[in-house]
BAGU-501629 format. One record per residue: residue number from 1; x, y, z of N, C-alpha, C in turn; residue in one letter. Coordinates in steps of 0.1 Angstrom, whole numbers, plus 5000, padded with zeros to 4 digits. Example, Ala and Ser with C-alpha at 12.3 -4.5 7.8 and 13.67 -1.06 7.14 Angstrom:
BEGIN
<rec num="1" n_east="5132" n_north="4943" n_up="5078" ca_east="5123" ca_north="4955" ca_up="5078" c_east="5132" c_north="4967" c_up="5078" residuo="A"/>
<rec num="2" n_east="5128" n_north="4978" n_up="5071" ca_east="5137" ca_north="4989" ca_up="5071" c_east="5129" c_north="5000" c_up="5079" residuo="S"/>
//
This chain:
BEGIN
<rec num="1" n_east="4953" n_north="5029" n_up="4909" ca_east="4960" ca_north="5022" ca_up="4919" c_east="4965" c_north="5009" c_up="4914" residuo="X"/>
<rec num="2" n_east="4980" n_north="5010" n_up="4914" ca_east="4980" ca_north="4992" ca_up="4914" c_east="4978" c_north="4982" c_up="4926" residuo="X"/>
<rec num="3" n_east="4975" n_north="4971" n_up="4927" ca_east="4972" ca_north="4961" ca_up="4940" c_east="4981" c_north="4948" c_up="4934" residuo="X"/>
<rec num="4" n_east="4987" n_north="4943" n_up="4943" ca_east="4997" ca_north="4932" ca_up="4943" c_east="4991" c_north="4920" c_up="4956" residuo="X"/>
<rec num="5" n_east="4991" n_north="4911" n_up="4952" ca_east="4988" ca_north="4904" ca_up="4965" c_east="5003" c_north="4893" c_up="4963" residuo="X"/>
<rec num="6" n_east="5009" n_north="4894" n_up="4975" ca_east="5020" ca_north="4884" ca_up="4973" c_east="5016" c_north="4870" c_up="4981" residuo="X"/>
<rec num="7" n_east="5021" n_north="4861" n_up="4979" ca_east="5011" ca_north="4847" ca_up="4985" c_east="5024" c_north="4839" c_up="4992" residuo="X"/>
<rec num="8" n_east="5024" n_north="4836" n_up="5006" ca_east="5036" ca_north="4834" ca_up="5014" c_east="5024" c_north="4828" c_up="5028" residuo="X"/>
<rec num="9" n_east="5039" n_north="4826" n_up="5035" ca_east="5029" ca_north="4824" ca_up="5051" c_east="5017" c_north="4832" c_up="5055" residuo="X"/>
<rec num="10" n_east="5021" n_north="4845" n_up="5054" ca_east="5011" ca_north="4855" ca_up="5059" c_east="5014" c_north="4864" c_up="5044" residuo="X"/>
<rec num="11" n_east="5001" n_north="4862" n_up="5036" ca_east="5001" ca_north="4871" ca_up="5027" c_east="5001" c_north="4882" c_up="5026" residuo="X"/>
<rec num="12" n_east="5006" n_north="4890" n_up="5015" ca_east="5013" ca_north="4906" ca_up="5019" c_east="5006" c_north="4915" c_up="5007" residuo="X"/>
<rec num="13" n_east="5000" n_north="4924" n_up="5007" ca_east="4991" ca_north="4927" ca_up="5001" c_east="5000" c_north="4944" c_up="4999" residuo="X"/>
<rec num="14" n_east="5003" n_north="4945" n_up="4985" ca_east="5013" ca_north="4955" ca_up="4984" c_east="5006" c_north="4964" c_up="4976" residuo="X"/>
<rec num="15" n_east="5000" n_north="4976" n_up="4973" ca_east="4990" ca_north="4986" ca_up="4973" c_east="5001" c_north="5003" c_up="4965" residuo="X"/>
<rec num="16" n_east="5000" n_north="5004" n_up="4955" ca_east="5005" ca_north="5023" ca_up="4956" c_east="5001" c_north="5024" c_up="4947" residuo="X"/>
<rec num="17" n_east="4997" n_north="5040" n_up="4944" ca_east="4995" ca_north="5047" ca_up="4934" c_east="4997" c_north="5051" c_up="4917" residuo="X"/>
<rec num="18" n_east="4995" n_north="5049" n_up="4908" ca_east="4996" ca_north="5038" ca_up="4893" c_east="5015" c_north="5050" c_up="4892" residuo="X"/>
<rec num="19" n_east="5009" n_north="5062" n_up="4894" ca_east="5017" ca_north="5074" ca_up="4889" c_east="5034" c_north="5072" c_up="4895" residuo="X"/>
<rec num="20" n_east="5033" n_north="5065" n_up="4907" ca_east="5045" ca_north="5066" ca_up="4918" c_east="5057" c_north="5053" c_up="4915" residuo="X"/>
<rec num="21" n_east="5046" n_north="5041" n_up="4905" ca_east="5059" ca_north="5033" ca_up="4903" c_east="5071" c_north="5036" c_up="4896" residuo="X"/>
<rec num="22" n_east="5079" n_north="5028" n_up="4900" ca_east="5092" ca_north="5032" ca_up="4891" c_east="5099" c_north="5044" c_up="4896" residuo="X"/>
<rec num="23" n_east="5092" n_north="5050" n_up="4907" ca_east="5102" ca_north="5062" ca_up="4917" c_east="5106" c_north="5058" c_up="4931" residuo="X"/>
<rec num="24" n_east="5116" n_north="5063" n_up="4933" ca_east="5125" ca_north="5064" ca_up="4947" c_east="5125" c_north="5078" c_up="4955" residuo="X"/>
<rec num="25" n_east="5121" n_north="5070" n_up="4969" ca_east="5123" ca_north="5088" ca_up="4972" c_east="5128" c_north="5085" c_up="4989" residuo="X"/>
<rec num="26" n_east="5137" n_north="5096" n_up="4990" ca_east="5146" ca_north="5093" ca_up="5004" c_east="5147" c_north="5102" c_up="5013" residuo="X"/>
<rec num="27" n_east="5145" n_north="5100" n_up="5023" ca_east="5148" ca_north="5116" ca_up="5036" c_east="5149" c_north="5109" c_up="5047" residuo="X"/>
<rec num="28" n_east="5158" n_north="5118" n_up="5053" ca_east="5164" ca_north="5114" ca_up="5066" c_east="5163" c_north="5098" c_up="5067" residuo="X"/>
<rec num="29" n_east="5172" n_north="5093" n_up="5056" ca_east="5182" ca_north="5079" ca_up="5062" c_east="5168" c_north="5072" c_up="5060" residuo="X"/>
<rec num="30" n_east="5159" n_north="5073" n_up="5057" ca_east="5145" ca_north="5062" ca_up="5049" c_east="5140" c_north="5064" c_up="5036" residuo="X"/>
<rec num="31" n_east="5142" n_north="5054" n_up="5033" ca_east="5140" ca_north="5053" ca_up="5019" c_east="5120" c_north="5046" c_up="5013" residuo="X"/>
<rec num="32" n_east="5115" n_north="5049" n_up="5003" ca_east="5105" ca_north="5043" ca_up="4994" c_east="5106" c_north="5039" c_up="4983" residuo="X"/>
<rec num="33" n_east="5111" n_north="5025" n_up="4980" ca_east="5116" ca_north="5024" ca_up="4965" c_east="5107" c_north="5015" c_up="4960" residuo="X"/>
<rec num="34" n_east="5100" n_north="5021" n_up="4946" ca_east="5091" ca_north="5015" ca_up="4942" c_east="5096" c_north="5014" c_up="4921" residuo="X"/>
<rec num="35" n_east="5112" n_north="5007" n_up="4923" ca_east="5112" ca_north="5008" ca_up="4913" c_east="5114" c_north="4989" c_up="4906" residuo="X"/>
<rec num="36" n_east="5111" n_north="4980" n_up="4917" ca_east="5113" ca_north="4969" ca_up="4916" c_east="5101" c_north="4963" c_up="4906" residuo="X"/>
<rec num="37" n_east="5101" n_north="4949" n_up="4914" ca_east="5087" ca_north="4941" ca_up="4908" c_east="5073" c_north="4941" c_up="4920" residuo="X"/>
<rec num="38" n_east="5082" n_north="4951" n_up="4939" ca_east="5073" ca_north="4947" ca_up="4946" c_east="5060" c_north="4951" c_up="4946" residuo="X"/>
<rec num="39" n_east="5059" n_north="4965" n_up="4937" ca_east="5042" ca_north="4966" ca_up="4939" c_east="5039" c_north="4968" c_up="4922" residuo="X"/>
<rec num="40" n_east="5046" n_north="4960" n_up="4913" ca_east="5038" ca_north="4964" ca_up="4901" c_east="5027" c_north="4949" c_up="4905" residuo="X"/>
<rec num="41" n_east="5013" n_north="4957" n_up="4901" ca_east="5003" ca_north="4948" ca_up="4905" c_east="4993" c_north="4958" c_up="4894" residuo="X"/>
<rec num="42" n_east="4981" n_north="4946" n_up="4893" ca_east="4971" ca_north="4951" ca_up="4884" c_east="4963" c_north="4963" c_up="4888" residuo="X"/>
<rec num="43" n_east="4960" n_north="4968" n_up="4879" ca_east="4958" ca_north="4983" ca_up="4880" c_east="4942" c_north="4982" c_up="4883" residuo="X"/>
<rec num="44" n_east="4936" n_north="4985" n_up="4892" ca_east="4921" ca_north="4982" ca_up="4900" c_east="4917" c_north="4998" c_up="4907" residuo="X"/>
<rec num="45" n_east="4901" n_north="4997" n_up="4907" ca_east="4893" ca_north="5009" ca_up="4912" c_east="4894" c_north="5010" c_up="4927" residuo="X"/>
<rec num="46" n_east="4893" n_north="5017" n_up="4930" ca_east="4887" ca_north="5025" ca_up="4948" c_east="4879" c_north="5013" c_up="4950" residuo="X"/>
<rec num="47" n_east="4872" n_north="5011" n_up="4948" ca_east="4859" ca_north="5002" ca_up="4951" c_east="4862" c_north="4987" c_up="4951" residuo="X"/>
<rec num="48" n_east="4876" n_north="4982" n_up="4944" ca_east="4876" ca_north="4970" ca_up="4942" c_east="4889" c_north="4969" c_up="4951" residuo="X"/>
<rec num="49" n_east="4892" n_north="4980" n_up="4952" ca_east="4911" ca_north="4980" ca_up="4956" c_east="4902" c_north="4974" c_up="4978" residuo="X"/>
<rec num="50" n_east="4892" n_north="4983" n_up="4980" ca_east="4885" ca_north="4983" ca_up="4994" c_east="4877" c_north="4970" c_up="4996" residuo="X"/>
<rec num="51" n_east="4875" n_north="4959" n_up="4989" ca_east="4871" ca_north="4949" ca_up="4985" c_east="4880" c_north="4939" c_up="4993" residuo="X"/>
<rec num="52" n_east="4889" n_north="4937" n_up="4983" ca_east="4903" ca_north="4932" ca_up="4984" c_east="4907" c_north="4935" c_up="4998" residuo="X"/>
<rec num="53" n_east="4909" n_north="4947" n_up="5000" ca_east="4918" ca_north="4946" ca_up="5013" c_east="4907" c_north="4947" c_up="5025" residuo="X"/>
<rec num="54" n_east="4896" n_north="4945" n_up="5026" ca_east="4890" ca_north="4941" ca_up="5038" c_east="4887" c_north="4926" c_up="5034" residuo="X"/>
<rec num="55" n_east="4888" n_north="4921" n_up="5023" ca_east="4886" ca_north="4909" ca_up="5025" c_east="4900" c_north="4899" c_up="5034" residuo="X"/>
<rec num="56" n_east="4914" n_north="4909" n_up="5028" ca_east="4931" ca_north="4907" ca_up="5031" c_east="4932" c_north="4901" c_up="5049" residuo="X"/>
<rec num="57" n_east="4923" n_north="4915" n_up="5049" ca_east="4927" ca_north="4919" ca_up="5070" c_east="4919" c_north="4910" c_up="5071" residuo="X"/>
<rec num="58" n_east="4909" n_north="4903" n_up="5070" ca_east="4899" ca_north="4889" ca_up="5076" c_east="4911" c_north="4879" c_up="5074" residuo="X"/>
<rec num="59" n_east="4922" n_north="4875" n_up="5066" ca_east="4927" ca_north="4865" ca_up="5065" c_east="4940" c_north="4869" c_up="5075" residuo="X"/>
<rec num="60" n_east="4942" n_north="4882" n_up="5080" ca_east="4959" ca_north="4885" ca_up="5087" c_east="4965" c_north="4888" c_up="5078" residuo="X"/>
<rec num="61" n_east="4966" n_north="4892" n_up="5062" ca_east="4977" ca_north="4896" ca_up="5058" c_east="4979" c_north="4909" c_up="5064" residuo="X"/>
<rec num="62" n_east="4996" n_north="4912" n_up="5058" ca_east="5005" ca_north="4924" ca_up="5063" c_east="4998" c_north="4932" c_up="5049" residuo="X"/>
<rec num="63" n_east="5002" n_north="4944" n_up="5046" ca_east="4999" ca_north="4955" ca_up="5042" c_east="5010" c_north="4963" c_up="5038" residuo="X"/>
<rec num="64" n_east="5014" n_north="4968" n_up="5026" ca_east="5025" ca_north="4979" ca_up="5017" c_east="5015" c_north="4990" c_up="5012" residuo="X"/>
<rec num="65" n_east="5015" n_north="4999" n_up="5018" ca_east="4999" ca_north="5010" ca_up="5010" c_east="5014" c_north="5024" c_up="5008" residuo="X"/>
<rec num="66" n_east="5016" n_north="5029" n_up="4996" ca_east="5022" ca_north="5041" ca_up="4992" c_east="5012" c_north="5047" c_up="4979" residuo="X"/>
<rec num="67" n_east="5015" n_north="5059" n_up="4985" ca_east="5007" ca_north="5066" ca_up="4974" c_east="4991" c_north="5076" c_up="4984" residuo="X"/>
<rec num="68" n_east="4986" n_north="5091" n_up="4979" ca_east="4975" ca_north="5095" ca_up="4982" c_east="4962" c_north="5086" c_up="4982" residuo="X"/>
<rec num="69" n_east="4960" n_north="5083" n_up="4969" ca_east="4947" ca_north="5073" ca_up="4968" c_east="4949" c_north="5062" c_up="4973" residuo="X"/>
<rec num="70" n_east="4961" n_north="5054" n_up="4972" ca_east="4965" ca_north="5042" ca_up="4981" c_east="4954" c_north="5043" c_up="4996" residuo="X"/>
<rec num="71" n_east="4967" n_north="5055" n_up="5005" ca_east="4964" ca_north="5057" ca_up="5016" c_east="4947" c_north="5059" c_up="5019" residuo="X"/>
<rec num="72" n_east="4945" n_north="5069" n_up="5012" ca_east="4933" ca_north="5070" ca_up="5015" c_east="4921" c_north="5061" c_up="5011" residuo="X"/>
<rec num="73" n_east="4920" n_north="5051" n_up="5005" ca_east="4916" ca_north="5042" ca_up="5001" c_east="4917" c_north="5032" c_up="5013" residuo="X"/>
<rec num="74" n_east="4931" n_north="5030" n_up="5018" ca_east="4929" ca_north="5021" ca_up="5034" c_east="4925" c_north="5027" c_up="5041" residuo="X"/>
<rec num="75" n_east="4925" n_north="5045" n_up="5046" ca_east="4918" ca_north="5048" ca_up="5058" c_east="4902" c_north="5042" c_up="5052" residuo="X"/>
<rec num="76" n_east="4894" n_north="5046" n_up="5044" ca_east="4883" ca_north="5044" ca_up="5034" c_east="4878" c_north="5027" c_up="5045" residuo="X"/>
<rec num="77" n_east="4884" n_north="5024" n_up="5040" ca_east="4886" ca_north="5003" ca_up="5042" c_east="4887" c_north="5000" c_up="5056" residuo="X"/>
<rec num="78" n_east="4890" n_north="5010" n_up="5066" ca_east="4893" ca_north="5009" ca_up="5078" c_east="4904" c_north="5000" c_up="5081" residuo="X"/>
<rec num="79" n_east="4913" n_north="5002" n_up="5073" ca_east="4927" ca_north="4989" ca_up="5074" c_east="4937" c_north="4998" c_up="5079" residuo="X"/>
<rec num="80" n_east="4938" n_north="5012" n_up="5078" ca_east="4946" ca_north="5018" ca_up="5089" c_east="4940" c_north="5033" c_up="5092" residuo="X"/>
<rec num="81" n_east="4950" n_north="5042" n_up="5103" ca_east="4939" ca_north="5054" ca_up="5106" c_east="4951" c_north="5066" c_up="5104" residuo="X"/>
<rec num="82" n_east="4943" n_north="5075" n_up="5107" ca_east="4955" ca_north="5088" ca_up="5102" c_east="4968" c_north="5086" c_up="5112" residuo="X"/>
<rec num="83" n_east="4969" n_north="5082" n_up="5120" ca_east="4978" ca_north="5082" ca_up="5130" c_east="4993" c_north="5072" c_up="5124" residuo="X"/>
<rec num="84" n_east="4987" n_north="5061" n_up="5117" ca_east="4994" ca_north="5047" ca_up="5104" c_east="4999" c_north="5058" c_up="5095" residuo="X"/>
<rec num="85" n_east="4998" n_north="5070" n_up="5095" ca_east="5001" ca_north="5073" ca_up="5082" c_east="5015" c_north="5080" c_up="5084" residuo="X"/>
<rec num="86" n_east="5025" n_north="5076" n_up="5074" ca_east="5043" ca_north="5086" ca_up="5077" c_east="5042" c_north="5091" c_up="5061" residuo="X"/>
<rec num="87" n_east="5054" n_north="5098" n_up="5061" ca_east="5056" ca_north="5103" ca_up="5051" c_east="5069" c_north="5107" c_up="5046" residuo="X"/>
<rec num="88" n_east="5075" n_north="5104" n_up="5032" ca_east="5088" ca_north="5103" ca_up="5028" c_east="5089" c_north="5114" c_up="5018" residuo="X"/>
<rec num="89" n_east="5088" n_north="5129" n_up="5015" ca_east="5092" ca_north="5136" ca_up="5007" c_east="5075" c_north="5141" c_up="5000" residuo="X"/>
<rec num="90" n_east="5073" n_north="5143" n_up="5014" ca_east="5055" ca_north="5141" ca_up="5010" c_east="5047" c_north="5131" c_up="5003" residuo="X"/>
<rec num="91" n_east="5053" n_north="5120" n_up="5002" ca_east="5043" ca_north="5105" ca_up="4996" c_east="5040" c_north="5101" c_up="5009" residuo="X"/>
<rec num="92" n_east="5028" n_north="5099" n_up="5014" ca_east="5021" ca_north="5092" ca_up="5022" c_east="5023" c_north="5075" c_up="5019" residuo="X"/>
<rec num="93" n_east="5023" n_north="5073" n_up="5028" ca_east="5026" ca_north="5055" ca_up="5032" c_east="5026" c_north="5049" c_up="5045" residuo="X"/>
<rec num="94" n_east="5017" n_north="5040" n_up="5044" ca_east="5012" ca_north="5028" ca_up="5060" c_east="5021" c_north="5018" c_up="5060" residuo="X"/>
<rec num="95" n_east="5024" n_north="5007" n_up="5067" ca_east="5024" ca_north="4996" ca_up="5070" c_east="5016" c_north="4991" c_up="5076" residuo="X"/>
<rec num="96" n_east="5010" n_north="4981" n_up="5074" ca_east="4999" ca_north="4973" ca_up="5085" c_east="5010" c_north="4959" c_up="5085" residuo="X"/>
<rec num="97" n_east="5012" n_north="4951" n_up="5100" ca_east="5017" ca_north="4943" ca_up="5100" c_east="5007" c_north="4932" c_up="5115" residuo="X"/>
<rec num="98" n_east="5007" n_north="4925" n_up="5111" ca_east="4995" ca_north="4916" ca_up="5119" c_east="5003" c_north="4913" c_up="5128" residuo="X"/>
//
């Protein structure tokens, strides 16, 4: 997984899968584009990635989670629940927004 923490008013903690950067994927009029600079972030464990982001939700930041292990790493963390979860061409992806 890569993890990105962006640092702003309400910090934004941008989360996907190492495999998925650098792809786009589009259906019905929504897009996932992960071909920018927004989620290249350092490449971190299950363990550290669930660290991080329960420490994120104590502060209010928002949340970018794409990707299987992403996703399931925040259900994991209790930062979102199966219900948070959509899906663009079968890539799973949350938003959490405070």
């Amino acid at each position: 997984m890569l993890l990105r923490i962006i640092k702003s008013y309400r910090d934004i903690v941008a989360i996907c899968d190492k495999e998925l950067l650098g792809q786009k994927f589009e259906e019905d009029n929504f897009q996932l584009d992960l071909t920018g600079e927004f989620f290249k972030g350092e490449q971190t464990s299950q363990e550290k990635a669930m660290e991080i982001m329960k420490d994120m939700i104590a502060e209010d930041a928002t949340f970018n989670i794409v990707g299987e292990k992403s996703t399931a790493t925040a259900l994991k963390a209790g930062i979102i629940s199966e219900e948070g979860i959509k899906k663009i061409q079968r890539i799973p992806f949350a938003l959490v927004l405070m």
